[in-house]
N, CA, C, O and CB atoms as a CASP TS submission, in Angstrom:
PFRMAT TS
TARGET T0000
AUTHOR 0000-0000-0000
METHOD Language model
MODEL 1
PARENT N/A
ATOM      1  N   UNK     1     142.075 222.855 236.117  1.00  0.00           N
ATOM      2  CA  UNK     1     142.841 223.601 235.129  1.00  0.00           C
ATOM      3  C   UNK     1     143.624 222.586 234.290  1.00  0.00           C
ATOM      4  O   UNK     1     144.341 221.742 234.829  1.00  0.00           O
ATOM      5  CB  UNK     1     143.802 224.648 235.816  1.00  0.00           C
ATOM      6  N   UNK     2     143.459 222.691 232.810  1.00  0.00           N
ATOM      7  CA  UNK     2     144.341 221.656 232.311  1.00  0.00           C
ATOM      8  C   UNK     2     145.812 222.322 231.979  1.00  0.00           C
ATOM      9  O   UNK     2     146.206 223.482 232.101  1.00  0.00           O
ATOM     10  CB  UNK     2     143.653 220.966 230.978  1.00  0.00           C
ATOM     11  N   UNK     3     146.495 221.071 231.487  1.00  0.00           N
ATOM     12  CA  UNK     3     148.021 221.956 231.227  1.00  0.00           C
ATOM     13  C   UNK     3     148.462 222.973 230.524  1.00  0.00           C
ATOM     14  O   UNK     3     149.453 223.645 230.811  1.00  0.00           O
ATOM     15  CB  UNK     3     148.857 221.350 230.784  1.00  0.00           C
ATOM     16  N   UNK     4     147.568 223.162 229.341  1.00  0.00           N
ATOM     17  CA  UNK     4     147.922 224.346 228.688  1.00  0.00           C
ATOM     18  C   UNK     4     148.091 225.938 229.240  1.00  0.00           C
ATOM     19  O   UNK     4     149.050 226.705 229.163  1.00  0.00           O
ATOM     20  CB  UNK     4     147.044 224.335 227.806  1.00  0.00           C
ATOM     21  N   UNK     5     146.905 226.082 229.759  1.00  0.00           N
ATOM     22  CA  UNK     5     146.019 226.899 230.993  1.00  0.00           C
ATOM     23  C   UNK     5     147.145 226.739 231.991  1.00  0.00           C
ATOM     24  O   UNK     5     147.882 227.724 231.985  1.00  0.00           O
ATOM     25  CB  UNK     5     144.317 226.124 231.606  1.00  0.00           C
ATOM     26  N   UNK     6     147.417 226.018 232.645  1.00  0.00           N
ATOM     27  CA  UNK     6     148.484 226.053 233.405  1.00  0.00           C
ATOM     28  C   UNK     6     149.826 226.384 233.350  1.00  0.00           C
ATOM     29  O   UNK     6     150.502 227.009 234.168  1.00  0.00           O
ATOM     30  CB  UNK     6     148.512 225.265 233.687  1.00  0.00           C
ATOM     31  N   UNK     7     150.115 225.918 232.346  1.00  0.00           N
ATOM     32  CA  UNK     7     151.647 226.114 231.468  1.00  0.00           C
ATOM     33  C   UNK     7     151.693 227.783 231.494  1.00  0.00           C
ATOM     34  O   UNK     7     152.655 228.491 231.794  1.00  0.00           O
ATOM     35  CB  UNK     7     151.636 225.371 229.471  1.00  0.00           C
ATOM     36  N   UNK     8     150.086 228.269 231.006  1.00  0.00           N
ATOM     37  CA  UNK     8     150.007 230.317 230.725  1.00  0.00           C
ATOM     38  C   UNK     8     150.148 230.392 232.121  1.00  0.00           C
ATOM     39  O   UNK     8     151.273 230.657 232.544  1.00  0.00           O
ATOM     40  CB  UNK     8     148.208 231.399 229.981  1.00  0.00           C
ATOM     41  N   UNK     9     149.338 230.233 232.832  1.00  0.00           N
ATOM     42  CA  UNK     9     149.409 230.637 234.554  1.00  0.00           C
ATOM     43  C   UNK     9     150.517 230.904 235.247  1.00  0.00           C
ATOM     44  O   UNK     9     150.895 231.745 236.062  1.00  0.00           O
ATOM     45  CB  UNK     9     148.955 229.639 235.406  1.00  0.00           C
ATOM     46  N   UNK    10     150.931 229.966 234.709  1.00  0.00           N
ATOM     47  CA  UNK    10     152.490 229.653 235.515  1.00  0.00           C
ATOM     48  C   UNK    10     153.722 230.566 235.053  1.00  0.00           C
ATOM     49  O   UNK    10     154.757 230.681 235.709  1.00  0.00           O
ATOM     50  CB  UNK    10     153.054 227.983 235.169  1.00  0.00           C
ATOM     51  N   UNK    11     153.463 231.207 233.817  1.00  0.00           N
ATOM     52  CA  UNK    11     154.510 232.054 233.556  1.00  0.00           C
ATOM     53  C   UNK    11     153.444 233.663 233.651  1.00  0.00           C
ATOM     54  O   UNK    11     153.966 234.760 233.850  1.00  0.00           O
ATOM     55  CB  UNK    11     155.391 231.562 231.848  1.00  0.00           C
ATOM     56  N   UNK    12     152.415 233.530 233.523  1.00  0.00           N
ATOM     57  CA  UNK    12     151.746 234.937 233.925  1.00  0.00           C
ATOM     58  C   UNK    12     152.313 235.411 235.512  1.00  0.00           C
ATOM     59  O   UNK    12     152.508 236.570 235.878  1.00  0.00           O
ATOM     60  CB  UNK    12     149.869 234.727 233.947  1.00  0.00           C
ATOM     61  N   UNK    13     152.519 234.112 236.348  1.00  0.00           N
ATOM     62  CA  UNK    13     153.214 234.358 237.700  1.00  0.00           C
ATOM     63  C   UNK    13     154.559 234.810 238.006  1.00  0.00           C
ATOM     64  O   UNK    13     155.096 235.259 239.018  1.00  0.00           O
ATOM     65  CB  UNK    13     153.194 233.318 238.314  1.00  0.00           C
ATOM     66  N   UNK    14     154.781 234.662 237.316  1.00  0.00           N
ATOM     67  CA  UNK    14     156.417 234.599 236.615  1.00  0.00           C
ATOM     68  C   UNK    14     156.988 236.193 236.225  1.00  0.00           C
ATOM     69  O   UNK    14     158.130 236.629 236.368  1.00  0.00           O
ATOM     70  CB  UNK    14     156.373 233.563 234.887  1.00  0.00           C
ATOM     71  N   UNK    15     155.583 236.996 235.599  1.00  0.00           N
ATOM     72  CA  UNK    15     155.759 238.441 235.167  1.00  0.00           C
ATOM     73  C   UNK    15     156.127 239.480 236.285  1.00  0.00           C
ATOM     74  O   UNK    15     155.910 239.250 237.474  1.00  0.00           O
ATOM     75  CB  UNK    15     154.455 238.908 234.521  1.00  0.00           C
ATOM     76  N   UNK    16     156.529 240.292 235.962  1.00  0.00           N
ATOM     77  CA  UNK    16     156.796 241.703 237.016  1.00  0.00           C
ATOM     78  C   UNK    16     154.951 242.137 236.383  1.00  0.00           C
ATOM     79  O   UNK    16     154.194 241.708 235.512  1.00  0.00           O
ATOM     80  CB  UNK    16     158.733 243.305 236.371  1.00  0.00           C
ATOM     81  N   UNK    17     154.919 243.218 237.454  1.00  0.00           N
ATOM     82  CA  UNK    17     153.165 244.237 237.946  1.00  0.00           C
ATOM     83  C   UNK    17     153.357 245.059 235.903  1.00  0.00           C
ATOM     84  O   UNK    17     152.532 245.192 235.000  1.00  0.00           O
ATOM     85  CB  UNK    17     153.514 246.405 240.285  1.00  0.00           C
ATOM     86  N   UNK    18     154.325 245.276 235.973  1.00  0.00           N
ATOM     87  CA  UNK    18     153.947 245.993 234.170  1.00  0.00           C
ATOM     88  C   UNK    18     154.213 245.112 233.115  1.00  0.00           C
ATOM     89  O   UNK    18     154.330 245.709 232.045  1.00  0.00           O
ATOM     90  CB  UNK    18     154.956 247.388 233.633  1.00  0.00           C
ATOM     91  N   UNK    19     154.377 243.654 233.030  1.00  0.00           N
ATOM     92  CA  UNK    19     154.236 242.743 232.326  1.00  0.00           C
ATOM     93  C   UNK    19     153.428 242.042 232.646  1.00  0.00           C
ATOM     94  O   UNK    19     153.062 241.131 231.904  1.00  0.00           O
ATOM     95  CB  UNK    19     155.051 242.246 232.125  1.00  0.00           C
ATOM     96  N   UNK    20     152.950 242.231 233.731  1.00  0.00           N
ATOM     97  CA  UNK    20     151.364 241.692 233.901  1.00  0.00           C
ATOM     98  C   UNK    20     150.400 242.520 232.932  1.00  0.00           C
ATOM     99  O   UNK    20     149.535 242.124 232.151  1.00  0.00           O
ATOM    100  CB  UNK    20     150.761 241.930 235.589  1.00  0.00           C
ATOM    101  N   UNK    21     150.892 243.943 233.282  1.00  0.00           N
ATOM    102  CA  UNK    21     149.851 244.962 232.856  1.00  0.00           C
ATOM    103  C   UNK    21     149.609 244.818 230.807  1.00  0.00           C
ATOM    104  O   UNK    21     148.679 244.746 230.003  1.00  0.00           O
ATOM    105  CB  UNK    21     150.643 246.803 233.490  1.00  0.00           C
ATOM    106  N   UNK    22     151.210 244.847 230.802  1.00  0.00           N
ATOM    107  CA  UNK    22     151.476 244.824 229.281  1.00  0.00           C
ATOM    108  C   UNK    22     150.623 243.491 228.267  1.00  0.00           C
ATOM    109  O   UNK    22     150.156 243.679 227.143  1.00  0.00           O
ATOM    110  CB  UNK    22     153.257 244.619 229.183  1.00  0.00           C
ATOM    111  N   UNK    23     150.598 241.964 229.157  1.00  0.00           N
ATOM    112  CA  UNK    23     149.953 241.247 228.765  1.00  0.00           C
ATOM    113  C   UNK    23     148.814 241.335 229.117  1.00  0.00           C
ATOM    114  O   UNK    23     148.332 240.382 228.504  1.00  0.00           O
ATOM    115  CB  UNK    23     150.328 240.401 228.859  1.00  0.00           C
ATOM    116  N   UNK    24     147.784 241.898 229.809  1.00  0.00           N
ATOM    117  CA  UNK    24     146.251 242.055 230.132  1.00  0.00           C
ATOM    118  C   UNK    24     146.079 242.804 229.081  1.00  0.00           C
ATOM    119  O   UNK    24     145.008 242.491 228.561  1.00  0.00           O
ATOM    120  CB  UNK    24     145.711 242.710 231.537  1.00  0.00           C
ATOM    121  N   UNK    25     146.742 243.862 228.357  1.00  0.00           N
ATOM    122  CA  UNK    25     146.218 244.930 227.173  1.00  0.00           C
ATOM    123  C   UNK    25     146.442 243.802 226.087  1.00  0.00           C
ATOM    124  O   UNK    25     145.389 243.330 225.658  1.00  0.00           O
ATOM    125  CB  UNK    25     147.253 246.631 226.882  1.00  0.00           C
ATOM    126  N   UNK    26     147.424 243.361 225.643  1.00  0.00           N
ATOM    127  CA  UNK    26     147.508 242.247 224.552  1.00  0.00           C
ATOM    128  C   UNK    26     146.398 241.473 224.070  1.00  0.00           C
ATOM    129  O   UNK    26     145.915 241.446 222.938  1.00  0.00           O
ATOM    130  CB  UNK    26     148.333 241.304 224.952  1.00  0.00           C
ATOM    131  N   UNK    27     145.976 240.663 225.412  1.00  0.00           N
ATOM    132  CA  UNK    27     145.172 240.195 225.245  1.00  0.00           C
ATOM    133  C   UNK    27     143.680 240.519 225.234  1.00  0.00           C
ATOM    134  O   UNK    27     142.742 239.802 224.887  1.00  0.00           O
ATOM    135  CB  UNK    27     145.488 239.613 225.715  1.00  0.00           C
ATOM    136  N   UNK    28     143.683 241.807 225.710  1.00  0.00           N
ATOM    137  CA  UNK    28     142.375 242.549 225.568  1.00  0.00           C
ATOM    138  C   UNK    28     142.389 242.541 224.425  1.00  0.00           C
ATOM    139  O   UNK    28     141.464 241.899 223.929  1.00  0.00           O
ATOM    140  CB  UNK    28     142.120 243.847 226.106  1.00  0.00           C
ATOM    141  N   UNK    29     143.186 243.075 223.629  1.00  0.00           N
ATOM    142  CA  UNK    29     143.458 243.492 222.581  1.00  0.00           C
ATOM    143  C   UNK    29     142.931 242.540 221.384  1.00  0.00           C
ATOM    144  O   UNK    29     142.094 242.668 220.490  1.00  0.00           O
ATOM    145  CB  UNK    29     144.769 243.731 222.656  1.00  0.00           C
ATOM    146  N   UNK    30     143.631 241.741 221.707  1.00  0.00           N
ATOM    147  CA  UNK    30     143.497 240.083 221.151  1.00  0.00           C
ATOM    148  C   UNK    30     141.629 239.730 220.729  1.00  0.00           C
ATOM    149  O   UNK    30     140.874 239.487 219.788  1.00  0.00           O
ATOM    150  CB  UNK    30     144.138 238.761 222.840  1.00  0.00           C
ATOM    151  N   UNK    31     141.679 239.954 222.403  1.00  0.00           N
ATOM    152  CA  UNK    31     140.444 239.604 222.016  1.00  0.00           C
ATOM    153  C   UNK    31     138.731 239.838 221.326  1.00  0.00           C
ATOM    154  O   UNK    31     137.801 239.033 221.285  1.00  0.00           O
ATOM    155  CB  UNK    31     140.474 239.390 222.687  1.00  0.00           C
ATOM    156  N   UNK    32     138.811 241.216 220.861  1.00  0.00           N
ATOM    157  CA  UNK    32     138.631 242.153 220.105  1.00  0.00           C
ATOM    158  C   UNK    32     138.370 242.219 218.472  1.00  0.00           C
ATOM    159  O   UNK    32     137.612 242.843 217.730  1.00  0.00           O
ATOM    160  CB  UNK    32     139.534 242.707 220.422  1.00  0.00           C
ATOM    161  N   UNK    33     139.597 241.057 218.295  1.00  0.00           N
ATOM    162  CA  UNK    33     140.140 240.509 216.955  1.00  0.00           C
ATOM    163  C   UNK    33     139.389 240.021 216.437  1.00  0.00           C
ATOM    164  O   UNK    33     138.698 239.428 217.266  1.00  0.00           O
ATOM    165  CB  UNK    33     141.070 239.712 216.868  1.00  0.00           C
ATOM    166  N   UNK    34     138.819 239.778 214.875  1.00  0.00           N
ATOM    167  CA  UNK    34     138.469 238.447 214.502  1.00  0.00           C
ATOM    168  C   UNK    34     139.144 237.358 214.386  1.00  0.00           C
ATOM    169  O   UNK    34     140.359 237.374 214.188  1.00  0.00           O
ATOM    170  CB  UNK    34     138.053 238.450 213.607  1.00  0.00           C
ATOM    171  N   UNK    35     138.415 236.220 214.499  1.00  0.00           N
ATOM    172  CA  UNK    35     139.267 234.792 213.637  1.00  0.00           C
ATOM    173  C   UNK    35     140.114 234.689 213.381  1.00  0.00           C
ATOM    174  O   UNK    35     140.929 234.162 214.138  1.00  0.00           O
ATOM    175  CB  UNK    35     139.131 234.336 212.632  1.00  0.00           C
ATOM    176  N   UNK    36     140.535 235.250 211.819  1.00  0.00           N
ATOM    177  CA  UNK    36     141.147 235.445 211.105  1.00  0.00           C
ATOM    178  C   UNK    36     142.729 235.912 211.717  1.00  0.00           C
ATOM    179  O   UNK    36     143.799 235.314 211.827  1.00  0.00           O
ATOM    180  CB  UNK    36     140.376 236.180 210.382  1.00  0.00           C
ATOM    181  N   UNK    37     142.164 237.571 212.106  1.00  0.00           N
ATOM    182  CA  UNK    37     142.972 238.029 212.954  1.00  0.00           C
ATOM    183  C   UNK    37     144.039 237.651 213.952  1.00  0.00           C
ATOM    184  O   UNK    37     145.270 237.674 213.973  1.00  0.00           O
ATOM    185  CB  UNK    37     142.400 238.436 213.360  1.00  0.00           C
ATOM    186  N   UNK    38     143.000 237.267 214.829  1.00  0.00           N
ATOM    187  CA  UNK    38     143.962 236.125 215.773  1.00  0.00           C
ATOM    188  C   UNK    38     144.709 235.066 215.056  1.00  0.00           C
ATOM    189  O   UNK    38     145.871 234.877 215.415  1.00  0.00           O
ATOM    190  CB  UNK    38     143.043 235.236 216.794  1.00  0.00           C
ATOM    191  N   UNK    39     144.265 234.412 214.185  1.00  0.00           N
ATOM    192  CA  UNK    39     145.676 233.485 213.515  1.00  0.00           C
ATOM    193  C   UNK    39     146.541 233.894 213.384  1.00  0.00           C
ATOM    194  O   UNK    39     147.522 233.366 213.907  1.00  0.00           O
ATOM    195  CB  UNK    39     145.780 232.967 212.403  1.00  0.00           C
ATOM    196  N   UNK    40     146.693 235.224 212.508  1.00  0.00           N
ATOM    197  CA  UNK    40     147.598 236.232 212.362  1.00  0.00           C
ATOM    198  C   UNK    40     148.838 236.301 212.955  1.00  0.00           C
ATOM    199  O   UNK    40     149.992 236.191 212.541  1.00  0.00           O
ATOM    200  CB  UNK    40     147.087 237.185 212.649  1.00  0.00           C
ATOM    201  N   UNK    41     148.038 236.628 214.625  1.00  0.00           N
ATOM    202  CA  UNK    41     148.848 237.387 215.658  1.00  0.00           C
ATOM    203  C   UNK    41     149.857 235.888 215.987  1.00  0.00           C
ATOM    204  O   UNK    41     151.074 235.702 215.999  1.00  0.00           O
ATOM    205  CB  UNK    41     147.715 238.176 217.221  1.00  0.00           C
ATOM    206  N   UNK    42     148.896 235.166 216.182  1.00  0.00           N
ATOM    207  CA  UNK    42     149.254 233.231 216.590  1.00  0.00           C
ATOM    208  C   UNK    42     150.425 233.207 215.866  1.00  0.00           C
ATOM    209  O   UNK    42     151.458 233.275 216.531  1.00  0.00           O
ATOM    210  CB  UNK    42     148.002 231.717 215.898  1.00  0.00           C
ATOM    211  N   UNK    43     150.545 233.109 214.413  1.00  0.00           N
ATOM    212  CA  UNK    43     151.467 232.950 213.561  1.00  0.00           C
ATOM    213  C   UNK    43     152.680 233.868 214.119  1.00  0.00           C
ATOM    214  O   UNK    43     153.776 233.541 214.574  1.00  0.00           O
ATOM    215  CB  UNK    43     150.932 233.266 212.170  1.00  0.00           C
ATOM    216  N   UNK    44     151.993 235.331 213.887  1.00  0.00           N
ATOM    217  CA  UNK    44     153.431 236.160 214.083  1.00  0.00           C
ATOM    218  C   UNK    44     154.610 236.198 215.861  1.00  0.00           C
ATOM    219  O   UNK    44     155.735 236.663 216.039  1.00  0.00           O
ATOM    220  CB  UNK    44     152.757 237.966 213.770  1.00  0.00           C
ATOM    221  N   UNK    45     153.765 235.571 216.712  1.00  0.00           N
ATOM    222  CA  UNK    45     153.736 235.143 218.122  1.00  0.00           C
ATOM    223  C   UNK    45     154.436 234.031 218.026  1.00  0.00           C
ATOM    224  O   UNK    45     155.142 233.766 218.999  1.00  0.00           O
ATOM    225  CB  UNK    45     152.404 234.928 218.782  1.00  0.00           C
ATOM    226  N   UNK    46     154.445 233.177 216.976  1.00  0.00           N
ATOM    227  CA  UNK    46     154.924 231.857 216.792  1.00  0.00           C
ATOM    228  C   UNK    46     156.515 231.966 216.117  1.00  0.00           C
ATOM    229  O   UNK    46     157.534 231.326 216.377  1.00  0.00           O
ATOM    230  CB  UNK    46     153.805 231.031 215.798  1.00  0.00           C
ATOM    231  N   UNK    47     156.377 232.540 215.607  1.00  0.00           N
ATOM    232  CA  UNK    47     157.677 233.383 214.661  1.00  0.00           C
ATOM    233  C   UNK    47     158.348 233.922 215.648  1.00  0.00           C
ATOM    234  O   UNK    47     159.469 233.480 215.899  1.00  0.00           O
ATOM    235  CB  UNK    47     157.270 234.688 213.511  1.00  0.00           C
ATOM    236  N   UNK    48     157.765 235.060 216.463  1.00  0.00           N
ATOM    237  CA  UNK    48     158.640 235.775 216.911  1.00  0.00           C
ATOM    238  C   UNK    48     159.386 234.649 218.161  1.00  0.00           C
ATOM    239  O   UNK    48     160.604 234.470 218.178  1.00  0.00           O
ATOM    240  CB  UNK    48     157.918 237.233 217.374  1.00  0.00           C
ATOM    241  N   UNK    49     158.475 233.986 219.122  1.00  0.00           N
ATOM    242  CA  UNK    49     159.270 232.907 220.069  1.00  0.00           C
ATOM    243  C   UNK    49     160.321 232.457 219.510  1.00  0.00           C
ATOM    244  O   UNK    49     161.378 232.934 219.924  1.00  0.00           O
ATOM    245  CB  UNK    49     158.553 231.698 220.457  1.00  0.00           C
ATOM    246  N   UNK    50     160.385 231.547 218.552  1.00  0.00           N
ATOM    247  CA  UNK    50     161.204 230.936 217.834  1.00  0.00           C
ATOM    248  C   UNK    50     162.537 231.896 217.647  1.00  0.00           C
ATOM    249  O   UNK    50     163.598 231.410 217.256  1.00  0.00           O
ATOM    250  CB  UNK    50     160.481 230.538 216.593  1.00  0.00           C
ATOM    251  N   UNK    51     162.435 232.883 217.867  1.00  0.00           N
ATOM    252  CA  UNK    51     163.484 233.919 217.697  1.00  0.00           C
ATOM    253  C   UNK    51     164.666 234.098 219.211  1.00  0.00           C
ATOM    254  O   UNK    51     165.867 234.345 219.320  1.00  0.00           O
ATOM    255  CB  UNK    51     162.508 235.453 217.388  1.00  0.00           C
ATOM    256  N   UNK    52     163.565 233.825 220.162  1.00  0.00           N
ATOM    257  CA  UNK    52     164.496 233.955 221.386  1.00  0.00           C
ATOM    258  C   UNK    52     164.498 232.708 221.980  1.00  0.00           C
ATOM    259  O   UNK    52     165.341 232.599 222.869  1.00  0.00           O
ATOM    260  CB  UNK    52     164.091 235.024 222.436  1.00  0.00           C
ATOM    261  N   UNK    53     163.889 231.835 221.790  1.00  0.00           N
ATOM    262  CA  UNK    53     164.035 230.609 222.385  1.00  0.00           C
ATOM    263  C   UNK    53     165.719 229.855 221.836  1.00  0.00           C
ATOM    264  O   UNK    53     166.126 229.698 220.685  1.00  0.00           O
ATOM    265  CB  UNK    53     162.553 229.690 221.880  1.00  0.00           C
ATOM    266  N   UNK    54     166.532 229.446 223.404  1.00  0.00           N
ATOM    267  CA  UNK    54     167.316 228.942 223.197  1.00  0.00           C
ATOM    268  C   UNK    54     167.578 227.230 222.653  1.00  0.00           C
ATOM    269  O   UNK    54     166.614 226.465 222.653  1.00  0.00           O
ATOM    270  CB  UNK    54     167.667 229.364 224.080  1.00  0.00           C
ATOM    271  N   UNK    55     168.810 226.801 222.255  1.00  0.00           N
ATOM    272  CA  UNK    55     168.910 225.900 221.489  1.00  0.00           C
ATOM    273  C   UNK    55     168.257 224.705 222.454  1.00  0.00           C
ATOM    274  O   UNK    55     167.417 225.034 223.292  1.00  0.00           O
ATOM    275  CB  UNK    55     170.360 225.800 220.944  1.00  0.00           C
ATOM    276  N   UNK    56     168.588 223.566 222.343  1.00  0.00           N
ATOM    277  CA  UNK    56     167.676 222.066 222.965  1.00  0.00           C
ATOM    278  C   UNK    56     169.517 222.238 224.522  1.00  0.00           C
ATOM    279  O   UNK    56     170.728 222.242 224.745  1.00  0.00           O
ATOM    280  CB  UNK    56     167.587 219.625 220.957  1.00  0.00           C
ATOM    281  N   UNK    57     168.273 222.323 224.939  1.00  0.00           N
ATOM    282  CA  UNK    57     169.471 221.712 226.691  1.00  0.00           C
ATOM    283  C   UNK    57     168.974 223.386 228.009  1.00  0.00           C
ATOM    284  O   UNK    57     169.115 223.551 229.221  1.00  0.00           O
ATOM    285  CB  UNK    57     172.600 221.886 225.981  1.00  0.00           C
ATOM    286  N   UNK    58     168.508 224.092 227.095  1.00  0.00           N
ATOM    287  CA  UNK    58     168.336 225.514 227.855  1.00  0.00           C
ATOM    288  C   UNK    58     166.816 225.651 228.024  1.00  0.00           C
ATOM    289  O   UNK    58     165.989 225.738 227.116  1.00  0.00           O
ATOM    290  CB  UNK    58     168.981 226.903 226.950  1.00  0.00           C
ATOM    291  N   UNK    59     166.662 225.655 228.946  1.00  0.00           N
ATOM    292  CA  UNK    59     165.115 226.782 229.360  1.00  0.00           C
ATOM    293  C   UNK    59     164.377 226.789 228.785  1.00  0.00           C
ATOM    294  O   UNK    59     164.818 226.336 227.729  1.00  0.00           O
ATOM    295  CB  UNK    59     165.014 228.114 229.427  1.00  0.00           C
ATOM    296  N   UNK    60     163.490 226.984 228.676  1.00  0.00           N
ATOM    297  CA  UNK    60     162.271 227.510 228.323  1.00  0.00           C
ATOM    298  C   UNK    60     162.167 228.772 229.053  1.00  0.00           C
ATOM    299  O   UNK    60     162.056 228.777 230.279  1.00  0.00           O
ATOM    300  CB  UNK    60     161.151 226.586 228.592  1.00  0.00           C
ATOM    301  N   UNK    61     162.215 230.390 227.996  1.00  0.00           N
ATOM    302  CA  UNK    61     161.760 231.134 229.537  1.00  0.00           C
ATOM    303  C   UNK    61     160.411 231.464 229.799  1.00  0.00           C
ATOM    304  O   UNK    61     160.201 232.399 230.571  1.00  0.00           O
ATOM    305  CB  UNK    61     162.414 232.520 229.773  1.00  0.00           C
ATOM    306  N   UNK    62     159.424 230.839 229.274  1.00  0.00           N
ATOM    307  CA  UNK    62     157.685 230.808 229.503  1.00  0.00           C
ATOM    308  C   UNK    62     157.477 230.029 230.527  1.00  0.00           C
ATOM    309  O   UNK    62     157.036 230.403 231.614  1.00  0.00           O
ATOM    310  CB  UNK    62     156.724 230.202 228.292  1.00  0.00           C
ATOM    311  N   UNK    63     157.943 228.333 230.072  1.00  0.00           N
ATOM    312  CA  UNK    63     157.379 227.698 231.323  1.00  0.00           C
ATOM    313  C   UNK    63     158.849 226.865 232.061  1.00  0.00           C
ATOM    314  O   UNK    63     158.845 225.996 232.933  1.00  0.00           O
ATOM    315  CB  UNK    63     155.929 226.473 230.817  1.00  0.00           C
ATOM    316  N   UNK    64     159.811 227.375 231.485  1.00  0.00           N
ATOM    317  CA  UNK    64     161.202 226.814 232.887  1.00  0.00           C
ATOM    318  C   UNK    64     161.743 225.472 232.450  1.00  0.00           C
ATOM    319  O   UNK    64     162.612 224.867 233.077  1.00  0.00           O
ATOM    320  CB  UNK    64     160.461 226.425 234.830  1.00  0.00           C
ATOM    321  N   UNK    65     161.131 225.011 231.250  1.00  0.00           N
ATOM    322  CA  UNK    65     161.576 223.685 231.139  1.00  0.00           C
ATOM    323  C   UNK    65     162.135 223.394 229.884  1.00  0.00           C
ATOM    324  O   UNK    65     162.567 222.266 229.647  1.00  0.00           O
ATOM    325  CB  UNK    65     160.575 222.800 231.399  1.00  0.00           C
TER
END
């Protein structure tokens, strides 16, 4: 498994049983998408993190670091 893959793993472990559930539909979802599409979501996914992610010295709450 490389780190990226790992980095997801590791906070998919991390979820409660209906944020497991909530991200298995997402990404069903996702994957469904075209191309295009998926950039989209990438972008707006990228945006929205940036929104709750705390300043430099705090957490990460995906992967803890």
């Amino acid at each position: 498994m490389n780190d990226k893959t790992r980095t997801v793993f590791v906070g998919w472990l991390e979820l409660t049983e209906a944020e497991r559930r909530d991200f298995a539909s997402e990404v069903t979802s996702a994957q469904q998408k075209s191309g295009s599409e998926q950039r989209r979501l990438l972008e707006e996914g990228r945006t929205a993190v940036k929104s709750y992610l705390g300043p430099v010295g705090q957490s990460c709450p995906c992967c803890g670091r």
